[in-house]
C-alpha positions as a Markdown table, in Angstrom:
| # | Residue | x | y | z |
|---|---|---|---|---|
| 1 | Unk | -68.4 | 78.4 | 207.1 |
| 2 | Unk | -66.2 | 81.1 | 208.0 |
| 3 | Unk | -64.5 | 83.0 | 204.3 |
| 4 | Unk | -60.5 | 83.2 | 204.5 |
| 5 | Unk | -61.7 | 86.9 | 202.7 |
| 6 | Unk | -64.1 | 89.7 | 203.7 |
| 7 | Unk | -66.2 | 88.4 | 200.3 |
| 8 | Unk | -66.1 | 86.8 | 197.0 |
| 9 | Unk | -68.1 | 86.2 | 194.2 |
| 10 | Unk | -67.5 | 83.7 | 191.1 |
| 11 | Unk | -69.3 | 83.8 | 187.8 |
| 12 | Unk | -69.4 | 81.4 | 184.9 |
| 13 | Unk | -70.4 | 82.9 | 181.5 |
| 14 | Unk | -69.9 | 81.7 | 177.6 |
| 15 | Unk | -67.3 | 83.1 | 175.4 |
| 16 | Unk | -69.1 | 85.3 | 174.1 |
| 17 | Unk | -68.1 | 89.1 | 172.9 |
| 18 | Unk | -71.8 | 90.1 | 174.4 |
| 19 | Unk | -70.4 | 89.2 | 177.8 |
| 20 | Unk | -67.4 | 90.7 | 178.5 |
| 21 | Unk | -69.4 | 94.3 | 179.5 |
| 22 | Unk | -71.4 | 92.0 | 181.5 |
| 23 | Unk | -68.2 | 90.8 | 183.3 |
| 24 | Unk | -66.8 | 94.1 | 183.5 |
| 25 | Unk | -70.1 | 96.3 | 184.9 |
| 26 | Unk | -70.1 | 93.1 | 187.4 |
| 27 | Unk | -66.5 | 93.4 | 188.8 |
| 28 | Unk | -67.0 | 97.1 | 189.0 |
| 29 | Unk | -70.5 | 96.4 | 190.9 |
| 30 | Unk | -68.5 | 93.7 | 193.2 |
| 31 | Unk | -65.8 | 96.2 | 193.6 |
| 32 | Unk | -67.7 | 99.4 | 194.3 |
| 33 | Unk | -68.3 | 98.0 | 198.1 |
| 34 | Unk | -64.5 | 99.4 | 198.5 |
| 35 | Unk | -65.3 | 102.8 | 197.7 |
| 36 | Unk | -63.2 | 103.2 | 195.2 |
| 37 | Unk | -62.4 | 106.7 | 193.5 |
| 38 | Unk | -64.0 | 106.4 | 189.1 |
| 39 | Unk | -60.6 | 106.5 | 188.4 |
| 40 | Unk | -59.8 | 103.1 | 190.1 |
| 41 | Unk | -62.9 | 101.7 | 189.2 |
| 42 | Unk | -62.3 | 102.1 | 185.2 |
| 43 | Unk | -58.9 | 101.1 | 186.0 |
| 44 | Unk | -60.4 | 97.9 | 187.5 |
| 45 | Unk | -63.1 | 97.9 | 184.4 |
| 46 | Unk | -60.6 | 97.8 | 181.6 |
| 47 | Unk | -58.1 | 95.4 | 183.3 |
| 48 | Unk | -61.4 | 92.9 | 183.0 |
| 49 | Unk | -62.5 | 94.0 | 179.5 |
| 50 | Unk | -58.4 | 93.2 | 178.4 |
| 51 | Unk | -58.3 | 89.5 | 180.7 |
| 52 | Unk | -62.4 | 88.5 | 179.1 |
| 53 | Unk | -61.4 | 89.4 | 175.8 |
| 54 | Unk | -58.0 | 87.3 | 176.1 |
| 55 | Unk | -60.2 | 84.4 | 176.7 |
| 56 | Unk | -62.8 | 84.9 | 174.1 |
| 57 | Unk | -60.4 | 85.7 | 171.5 |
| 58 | Unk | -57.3 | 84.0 | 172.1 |
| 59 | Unk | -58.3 | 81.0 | 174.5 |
| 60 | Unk | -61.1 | 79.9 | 173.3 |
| 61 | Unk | -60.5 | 81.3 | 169.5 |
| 62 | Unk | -63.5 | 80.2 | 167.0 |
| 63 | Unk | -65.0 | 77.7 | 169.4 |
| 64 | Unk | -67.3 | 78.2 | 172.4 |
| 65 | Unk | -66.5 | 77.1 | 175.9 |
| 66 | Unk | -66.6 | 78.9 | 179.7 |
| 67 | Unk | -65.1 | 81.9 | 181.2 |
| 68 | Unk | -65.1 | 82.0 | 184.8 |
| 69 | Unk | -64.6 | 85.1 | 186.7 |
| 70 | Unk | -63.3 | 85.2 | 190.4 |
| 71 | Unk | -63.6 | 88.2 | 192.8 |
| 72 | Unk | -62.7 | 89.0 | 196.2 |
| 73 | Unk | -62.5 | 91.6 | 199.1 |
| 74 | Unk | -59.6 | 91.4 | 201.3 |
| 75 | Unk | -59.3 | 94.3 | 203.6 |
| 76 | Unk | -58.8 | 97.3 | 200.6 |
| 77 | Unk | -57.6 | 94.9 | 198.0 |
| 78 | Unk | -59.4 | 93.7 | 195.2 |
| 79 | Unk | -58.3 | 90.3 | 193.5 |
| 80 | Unk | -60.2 | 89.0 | 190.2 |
| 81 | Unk | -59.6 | 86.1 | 188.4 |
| 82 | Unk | -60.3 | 85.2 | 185.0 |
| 83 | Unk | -59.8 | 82.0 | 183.6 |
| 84 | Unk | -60.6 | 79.6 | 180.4 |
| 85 | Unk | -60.3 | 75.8 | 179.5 |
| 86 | Unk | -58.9 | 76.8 | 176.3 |
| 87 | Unk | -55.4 | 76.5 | 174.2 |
| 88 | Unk | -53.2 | 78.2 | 176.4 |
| 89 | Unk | -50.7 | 80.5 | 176.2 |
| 90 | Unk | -47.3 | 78.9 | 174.8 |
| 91 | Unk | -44.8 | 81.8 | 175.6 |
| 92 | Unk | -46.5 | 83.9 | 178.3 |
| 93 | Unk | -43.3 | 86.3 | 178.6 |
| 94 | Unk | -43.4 | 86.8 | 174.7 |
| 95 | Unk | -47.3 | 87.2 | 175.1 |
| 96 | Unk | -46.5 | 90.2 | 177.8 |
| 97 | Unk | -44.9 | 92.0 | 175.7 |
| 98 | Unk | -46.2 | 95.0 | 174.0 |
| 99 | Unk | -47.5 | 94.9 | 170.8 |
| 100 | Unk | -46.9 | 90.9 | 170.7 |
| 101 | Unk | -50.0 | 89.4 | 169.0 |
| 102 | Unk | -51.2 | 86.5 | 167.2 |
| 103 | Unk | -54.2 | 88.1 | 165.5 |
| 104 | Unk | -52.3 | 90.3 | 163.2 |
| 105 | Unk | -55.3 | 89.6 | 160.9 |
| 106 | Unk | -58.1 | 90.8 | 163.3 |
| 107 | Unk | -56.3 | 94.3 | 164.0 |
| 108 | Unk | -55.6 | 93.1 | 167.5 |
| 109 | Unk | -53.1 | 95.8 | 169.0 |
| 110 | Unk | -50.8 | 93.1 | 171.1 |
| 111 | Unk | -51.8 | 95.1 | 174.4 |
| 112 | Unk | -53.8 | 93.2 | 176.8 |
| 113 | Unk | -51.4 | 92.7 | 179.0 |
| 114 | Unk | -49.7 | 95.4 | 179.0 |
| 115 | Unk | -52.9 | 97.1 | 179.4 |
| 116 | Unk | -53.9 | 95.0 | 182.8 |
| 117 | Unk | -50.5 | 95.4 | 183.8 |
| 118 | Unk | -50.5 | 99.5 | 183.7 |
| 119 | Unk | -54.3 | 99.8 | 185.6 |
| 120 | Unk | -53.6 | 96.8 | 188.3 |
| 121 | Unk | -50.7 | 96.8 | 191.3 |
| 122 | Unk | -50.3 | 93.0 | 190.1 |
| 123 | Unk | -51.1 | 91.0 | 187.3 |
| 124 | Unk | -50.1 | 86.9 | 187.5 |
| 125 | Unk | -50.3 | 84.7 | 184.3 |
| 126 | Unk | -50.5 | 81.1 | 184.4 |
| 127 | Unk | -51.1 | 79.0 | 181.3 |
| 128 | Unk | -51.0 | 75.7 | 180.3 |
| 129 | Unk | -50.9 | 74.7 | 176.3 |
| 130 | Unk | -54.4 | 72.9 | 175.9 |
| 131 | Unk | -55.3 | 73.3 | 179.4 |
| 132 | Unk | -56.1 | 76.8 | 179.5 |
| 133 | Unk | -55.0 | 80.6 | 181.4 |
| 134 | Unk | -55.2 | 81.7 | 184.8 |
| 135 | Unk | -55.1 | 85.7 | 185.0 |
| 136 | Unk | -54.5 | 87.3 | 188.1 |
| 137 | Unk | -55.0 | 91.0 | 188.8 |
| 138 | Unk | -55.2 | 93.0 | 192.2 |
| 139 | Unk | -55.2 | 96.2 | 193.0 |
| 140 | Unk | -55.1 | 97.9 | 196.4 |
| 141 | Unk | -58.4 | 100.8 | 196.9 |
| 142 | Unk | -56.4 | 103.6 | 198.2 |
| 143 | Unk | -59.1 | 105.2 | 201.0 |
| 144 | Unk | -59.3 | 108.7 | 201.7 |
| 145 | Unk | -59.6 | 110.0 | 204.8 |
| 146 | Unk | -60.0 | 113.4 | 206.2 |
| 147 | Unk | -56.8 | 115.1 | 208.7 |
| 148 | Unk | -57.7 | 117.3 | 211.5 |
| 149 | Unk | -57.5 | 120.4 | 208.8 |
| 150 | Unk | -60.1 | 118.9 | 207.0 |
| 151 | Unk | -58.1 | 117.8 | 204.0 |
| 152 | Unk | -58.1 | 115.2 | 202.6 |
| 153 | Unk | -55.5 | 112.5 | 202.1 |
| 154 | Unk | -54.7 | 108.8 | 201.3 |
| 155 | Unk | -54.4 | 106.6 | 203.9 |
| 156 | Unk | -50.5 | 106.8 | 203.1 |
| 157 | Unk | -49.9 | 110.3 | 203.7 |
| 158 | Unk | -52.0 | 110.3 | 206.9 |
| 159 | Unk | -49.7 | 107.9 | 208.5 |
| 160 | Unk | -46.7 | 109.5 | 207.2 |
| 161 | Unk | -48.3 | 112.8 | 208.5 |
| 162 | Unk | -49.2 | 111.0 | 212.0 |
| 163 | Unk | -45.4 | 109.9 | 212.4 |
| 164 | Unk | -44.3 | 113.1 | 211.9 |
| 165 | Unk | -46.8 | 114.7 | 214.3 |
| 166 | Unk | -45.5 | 112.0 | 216.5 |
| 167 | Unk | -42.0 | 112.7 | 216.6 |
């Protein structure tokens, strides 16, 4: 069976506080196979904590039900998914906004998404009221490679260099 990505991995947990590290230090495992810099790699890390802890607090609130995580590899571009079964979202552009919360109680700062939205190059929400959410987060590994000179540079600025070399 040939993958439509250069790999995946999926991972079912409870909703559990106790597992959202586990899911993060996973991604960041999964991830690591990019070679990303730390700097992406926390970025990826806290993006997960925010989306795990969305679920556990918010989807699944007081009750206990299934987070499922999603990764892939495609190319330099990680995609992760995390999703619930649980209440759903009822006003996901009122829910992206900063501060917004419905935890006043529980000190919750109203950032999640704002927070996966600032470390990731794309964050997707879907959500369904008593169905559950869908978040979706990628973020392209910027690889550094070495010029002639010996210096090093993104990708980016090597083909920009190259096409001015070229000219």
């Amino acid at each position: 069976m040939k993958s439509r990505y250069d790999n995946e991995m999926e991972l079912h947990f409870l909703s559990k506080s106790s597992n959202e590290a586990f899911a993060r230090i996973t991604v960041a495992a999964f991830a690591a196979q990019l070679d990303p810099t730390i700097e992406e790699l926390a970025d990826i890390k806290t993006a997960v904590s925010e989306a795990v802890t969305n679920s556990i607090i918010h989807g699944y609130e007081n009750t206990e039900g299934i987070v499922k995580l999603k990764a892939t590899l495609l190319d330099n571009v990680v995609e992760i998914e995390v999703s619930d079964n649980g209440k759903g979202i009822e006003d996901v552009e009122l829910a992206r906004k900063p501060l917004y919360t419905t935890k006043g109680n529980l000190e919750r700062s109203g950032m999640g998404f704002t927070i996966m939205e600032s470390f990731m190059d794309e964050v997707e929400i879907q959500s369904v009221v008593e169905i559950g959410t869908k978040v979706t987060m990628r973020k392209k590994i910027k690889k550094e490679v070495e010029n002639e000179e010996g210096e090093e540079l993104e990708e980016t600025e090597l083909t920009q260099e190259n096409t001015l070399m070229n000219s």
